[in-house]
SERO-4910 file (N, C-alpha, C, O; in steps of 0.05 Angstrom, whole numbers):
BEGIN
 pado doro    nc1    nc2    nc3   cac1   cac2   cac3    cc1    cc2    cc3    oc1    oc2    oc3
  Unk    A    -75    212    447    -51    216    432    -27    207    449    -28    207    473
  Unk    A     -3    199    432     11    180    454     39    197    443     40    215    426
  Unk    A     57    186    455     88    199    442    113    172    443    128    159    457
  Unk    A    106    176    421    127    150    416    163    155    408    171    165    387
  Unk    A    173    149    421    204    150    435    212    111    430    236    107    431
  Unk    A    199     93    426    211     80    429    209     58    399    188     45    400
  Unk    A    220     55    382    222     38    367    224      5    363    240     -9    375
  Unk    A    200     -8    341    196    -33    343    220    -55    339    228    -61    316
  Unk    A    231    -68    363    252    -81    353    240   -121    353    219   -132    350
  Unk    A    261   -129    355    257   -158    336    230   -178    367    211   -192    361
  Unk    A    237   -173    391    220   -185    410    192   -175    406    173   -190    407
  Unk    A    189   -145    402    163   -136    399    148   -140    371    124   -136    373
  Unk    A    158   -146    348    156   -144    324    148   -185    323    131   -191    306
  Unk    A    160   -209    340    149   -230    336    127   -234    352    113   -254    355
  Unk    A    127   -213    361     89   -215    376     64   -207    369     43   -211    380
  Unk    A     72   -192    343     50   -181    330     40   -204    302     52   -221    288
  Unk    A      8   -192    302      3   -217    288    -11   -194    256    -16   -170    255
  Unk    A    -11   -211    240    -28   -200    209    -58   -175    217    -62   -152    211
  Unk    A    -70   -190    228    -98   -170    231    -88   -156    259    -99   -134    256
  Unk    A    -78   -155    279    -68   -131    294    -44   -122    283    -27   -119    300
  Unk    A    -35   -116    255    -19    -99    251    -39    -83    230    -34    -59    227
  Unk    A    -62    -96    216    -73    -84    196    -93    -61    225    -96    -36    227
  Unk    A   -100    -80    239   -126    -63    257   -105    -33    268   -113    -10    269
  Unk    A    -75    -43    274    -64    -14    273    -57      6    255    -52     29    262
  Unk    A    -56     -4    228    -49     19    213    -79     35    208    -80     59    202
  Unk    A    -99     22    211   -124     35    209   -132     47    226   -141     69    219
  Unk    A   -134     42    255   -129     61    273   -110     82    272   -115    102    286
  Unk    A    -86     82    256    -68    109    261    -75    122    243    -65    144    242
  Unk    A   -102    113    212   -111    126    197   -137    137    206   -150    154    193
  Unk    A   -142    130    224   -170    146    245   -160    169    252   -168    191    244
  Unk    A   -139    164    272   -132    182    282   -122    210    256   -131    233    259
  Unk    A   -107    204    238   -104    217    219   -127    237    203   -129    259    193
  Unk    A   -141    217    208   -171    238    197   -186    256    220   -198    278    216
  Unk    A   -182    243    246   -192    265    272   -170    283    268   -179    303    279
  Unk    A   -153    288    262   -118    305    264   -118    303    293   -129    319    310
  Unk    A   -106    283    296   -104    271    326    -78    261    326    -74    252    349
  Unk    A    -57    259    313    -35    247    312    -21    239    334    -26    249    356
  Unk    A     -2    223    332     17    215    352     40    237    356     43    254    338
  Unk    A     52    237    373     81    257    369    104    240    370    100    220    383
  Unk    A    129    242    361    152    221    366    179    232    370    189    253    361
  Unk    A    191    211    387    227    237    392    243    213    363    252    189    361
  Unk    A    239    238    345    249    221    321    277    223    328    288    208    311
  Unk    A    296    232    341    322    231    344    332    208    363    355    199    367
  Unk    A    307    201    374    307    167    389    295    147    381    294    124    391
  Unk    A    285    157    361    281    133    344    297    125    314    298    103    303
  Unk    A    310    150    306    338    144    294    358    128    307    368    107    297
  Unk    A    367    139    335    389    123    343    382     98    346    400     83    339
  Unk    A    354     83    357    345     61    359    346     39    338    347     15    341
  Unk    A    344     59    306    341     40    287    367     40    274    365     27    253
  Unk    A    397     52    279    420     65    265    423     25    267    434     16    247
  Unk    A    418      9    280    433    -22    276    424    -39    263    435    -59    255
  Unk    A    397    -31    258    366    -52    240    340    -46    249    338    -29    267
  Unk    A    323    -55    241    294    -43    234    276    -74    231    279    -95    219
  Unk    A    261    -65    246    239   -100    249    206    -89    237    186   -100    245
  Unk    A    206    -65    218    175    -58    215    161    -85    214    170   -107    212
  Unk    A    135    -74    216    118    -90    219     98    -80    195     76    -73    204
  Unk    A    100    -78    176     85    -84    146     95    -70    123    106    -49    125
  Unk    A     91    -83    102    103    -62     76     85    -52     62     70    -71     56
  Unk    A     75    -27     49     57    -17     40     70    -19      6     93    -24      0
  Unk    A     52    -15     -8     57    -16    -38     33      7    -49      8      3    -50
  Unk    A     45     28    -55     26     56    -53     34     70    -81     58     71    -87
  Unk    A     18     78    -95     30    105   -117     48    127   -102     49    132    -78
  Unk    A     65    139   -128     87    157   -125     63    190   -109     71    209    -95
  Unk    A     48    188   -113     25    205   -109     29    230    -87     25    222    -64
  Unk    A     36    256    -89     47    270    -62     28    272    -48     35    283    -27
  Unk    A      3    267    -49    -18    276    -34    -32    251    -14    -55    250     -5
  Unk    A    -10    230    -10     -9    204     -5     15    192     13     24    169     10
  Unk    A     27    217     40     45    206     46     43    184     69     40    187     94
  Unk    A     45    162     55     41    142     73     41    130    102     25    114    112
  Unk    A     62    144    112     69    139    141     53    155    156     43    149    178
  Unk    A     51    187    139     30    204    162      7    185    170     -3    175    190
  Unk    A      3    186    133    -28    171    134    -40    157    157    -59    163    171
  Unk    A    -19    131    158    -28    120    183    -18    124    208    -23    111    228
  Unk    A      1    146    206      8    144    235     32    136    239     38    139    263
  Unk    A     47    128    228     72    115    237     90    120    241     94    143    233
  Unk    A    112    109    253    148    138    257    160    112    247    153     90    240
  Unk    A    186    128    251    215    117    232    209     91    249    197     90    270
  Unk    A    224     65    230    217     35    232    194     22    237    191      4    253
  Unk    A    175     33    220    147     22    228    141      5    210    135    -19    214
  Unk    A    142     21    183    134      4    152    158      5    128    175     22    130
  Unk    A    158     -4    117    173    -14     94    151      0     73    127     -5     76
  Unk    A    163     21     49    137     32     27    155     24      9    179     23     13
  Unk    A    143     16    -16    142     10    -45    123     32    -50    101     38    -42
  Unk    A    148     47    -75    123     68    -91    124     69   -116    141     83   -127
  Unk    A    110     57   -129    113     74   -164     84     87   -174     63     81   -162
  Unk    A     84     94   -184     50    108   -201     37     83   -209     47     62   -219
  Unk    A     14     88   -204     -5     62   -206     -1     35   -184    -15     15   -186
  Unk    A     15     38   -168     12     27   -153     15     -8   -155      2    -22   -140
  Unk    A     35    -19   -176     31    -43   -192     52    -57   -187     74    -45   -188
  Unk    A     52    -80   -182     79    -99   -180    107   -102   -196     96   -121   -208
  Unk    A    121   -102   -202    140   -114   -220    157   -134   -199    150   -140   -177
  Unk    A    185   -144   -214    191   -155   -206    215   -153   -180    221   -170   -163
  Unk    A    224   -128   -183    241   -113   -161    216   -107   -147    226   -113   -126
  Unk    A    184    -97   -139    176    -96   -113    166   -122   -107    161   -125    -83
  Unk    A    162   -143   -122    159   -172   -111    190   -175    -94    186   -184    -72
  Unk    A    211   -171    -97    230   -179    -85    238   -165    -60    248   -175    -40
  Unk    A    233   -135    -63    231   -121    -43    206   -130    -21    212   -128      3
  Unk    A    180   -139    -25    159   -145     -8    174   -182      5    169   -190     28
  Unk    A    187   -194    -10    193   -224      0    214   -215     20    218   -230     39
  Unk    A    232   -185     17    244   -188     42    236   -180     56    239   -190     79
  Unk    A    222   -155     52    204   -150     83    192   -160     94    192   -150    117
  Unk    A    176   -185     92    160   -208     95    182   -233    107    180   -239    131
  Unk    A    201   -245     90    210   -269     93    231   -261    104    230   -276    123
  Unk    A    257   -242    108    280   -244    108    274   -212    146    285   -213    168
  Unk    A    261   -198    137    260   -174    159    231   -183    172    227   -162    185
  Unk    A    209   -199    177    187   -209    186    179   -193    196    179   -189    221
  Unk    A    165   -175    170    135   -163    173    111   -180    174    112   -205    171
  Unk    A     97   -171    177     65   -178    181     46   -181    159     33   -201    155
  Unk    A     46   -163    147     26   -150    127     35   -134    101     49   -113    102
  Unk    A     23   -146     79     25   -132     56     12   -120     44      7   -127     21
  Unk    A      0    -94     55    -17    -73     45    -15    -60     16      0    -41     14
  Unk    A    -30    -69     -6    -28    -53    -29    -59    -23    -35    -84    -23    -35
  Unk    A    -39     -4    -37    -52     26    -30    -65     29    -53    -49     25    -72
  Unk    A    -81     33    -60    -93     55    -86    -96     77    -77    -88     81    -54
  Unk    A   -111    100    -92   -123    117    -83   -140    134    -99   -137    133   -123
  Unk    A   -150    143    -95   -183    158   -108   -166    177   -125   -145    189   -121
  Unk    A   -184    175   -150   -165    193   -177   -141    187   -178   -125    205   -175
  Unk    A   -132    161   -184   -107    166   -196    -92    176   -218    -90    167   -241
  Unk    A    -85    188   -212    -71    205   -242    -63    190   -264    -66    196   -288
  Unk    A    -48    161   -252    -43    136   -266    -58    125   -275    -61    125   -299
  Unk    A    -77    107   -255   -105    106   -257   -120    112   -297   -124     97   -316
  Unk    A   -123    148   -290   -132    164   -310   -119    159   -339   -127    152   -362
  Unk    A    -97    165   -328    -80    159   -353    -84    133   -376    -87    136   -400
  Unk    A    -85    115   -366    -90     89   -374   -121     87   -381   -128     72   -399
  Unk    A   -134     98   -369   -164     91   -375   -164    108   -406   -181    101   -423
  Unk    A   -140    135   -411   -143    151   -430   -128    133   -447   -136    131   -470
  Unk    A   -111    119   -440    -99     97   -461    -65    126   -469    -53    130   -490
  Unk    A    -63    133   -456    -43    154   -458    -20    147   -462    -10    132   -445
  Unk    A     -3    156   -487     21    148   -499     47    161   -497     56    171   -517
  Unk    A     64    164   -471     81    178   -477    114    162   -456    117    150   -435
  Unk    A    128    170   -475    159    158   -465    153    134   -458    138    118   -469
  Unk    A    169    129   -433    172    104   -422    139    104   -397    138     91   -376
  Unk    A    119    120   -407    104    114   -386     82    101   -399     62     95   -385
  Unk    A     82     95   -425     65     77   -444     70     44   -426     58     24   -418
  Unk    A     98     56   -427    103     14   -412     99      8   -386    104    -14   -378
  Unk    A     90     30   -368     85     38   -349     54     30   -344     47     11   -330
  Unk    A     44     41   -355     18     38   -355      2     18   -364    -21     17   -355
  Unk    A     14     -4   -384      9    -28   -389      2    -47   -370    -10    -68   -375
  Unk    A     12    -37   -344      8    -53   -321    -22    -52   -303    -33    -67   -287
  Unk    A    -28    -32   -312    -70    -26   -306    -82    -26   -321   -104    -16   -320
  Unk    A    -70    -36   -346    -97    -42   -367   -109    -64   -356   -133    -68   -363
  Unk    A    -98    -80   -342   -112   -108   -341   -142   -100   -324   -163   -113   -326
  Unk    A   -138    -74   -307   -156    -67   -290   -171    -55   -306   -195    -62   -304
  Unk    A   -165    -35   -326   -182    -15   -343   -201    -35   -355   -225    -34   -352
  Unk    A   -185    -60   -375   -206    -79   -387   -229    -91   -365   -252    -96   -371
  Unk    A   -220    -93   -345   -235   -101   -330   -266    -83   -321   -288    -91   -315
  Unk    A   -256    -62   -324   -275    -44   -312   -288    -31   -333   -303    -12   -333
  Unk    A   -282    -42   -349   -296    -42   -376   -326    -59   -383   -347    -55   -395
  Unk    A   -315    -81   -367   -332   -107   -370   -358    -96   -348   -380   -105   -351
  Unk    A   -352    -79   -331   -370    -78   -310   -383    -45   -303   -405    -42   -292
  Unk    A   -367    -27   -310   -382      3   -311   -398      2   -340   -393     -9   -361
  Unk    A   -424     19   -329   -436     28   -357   -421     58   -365   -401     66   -353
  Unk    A   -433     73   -387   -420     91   -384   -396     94   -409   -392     71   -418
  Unk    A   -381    111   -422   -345    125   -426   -329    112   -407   -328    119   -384
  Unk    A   -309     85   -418   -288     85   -409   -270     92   -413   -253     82   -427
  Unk    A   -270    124   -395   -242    136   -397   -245    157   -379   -267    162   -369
  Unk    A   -221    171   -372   -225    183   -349   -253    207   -340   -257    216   -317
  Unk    A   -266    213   -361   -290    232   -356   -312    217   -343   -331    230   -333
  Unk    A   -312    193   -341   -326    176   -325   -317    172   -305   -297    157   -305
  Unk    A   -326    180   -282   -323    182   -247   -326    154   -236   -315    147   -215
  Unk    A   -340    140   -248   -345    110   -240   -324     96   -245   -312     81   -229
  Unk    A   -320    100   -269   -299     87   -282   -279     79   -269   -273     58   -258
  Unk    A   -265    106   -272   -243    114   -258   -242    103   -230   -222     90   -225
  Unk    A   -261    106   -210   -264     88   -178   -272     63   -188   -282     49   -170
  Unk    A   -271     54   -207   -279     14   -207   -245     16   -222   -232     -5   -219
  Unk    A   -238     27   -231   -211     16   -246   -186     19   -218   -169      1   -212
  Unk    A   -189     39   -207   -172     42   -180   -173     13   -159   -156     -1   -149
  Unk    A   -201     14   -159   -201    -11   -147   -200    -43   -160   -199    -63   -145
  Unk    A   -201    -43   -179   -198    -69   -192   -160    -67   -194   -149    -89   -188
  Unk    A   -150    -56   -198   -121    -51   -199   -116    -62   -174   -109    -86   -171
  Unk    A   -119    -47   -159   -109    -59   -124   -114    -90   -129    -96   -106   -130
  Unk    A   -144    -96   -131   -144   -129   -126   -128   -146   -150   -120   -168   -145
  Unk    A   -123   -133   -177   -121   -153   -189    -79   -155   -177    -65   -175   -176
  Unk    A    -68   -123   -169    -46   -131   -161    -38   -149   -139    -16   -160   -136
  Unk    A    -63   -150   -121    -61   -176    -96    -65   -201   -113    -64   -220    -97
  Unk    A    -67   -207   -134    -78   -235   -140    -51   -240   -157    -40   -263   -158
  Unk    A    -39   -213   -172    -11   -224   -182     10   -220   -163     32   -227   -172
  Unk    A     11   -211   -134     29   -221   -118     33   -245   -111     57   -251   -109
  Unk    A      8   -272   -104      2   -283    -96     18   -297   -120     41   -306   -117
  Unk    A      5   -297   -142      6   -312   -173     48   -316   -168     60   -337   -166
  Unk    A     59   -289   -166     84   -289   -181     98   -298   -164    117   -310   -173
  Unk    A     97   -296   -133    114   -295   -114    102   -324    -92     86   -324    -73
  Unk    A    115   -343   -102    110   -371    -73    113   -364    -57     96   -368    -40
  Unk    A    140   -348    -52    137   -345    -20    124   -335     -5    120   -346     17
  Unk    A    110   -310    -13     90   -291      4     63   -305     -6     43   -300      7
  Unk    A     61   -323    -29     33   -336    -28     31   -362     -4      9   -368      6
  Unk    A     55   -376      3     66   -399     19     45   -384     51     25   -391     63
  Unk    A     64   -363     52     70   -345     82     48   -344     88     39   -357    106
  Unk    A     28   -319     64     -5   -322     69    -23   -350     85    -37   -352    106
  Unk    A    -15   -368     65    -32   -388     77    -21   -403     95    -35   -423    101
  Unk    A     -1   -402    107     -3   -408    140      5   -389    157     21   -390    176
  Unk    A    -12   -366    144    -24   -348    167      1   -325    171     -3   -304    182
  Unk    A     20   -331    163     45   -318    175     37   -286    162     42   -266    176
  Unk    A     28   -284    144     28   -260    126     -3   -257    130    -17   -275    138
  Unk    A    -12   -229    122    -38   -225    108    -33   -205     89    -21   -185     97
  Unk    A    -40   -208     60    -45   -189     30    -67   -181     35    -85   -197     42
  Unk    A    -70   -149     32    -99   -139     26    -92   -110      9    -72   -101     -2
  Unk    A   -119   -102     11   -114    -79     -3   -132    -58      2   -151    -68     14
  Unk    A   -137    -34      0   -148     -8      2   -140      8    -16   -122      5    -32
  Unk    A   -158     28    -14   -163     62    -25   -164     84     -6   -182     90     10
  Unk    A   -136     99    -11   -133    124     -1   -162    145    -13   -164    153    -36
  Unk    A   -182    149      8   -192    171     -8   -178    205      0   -175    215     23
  Unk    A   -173    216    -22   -158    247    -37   -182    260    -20   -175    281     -9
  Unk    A   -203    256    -16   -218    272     -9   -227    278     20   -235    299     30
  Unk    A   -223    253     31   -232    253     58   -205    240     84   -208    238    108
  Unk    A   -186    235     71   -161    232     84   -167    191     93   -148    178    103
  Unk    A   -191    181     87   -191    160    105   -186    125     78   -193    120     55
  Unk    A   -177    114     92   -163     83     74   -191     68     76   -200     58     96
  Unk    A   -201     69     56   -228     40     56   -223     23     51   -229     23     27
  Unk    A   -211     -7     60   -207    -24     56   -217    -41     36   -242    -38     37
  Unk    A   -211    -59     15   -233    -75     -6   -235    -97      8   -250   -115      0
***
């Protein structure tokens, strides 16, 4: 366990590369599952970051409380950049928010989070109609149909399978419409500058399984 006092600024942040920033957030999610944590003098790492902030990846995670991201892996103030909405799904303000963390603040990595049972997830598999979260949810049907095509079984949330192939088809199909909507971070990807991936928080065992 280490104690971190010192925050990532712009010299340390152009030395890190795509798979040693992913190999660290998974390591600080090891440690997270041993309850091994780091300790940090967050009042020196506020003053460090009061002028700018050089994280090194942006996560894209559900609103989910049982999912707080930075513990998850480990991280202190200026580490990651989080995008959160329920279901965990792109629009067009977190495409713009991920092109500046990426292109304009040069992060590393664009981690998109699922996680085991999503409530969102569920919802959508129930085809569930209410307020503004009908238009909400429109955004993982593409995954629900999908997981349609490929669980046997009730598609809808009383199906356990279901529900873990639709979590995870969500995650990938939102990496393929980042790629789809956004040149820049699809550009960045392929020469290397960036890496898109994705994982599942599991609710149950505290640990990120990568897809």
């Amino acid at each position: 366990m280490a104690h971190i006092s010192n925050a990532i600024d712009k010299k340390a942040q152009d030395v890190l590369t795509p798979s040693g920033v992913l190999k660290d957030l998974l390591d600080g999610n090891n440690r997270f599952v041993s309850n091994n944590l780091n300790s940090a003098d967050n009042q020196a790492l506020v003053s460090q970051t009061t002028s700018g902030q050089f994280p090194k990846a942006v996560i894209l995670s559900c609103i989910d409380s049982r999912v707080p991201v930075e513990i998850v892996f480990d991280q202190v103030i200026g580490d990651v950049f989080v995008a959160r909405v329920a279901g965990n799904f792109e629009n067009i303000d977190i495409l713009g928010s991920m092109e500046y963390s990426c292109k304009v603040a040069g992060s590393k990595l664009v981690l998109v989070l699922g996680h085991e049972s999503c409530g969102a997830v569920k919802a959508a598999c129930d085809g569930v109609e209410l307020g503004n979260i009908t238009a909400m949810l429109d955004n993982i049907m593409p995954a629900v149909h999908k997981s349609s095509e490929e669980v046997e079984g009730e598609a809808n949330s009383s199906n356990k399978d279901f529900v873990a192939a639709t979590v995870a088809n969500n995650v990938r199909l939102t990496m393929d419409r980042i790629r789809e909507k956004s040149p820049i971070l699809k550009e960045m990807e392929e020469q290397g500058d960036i890496k898109i991936v994705g994982g599942v928080y599991m609710l149950s065992t505290g640990k990120v399984e990568m897809l």
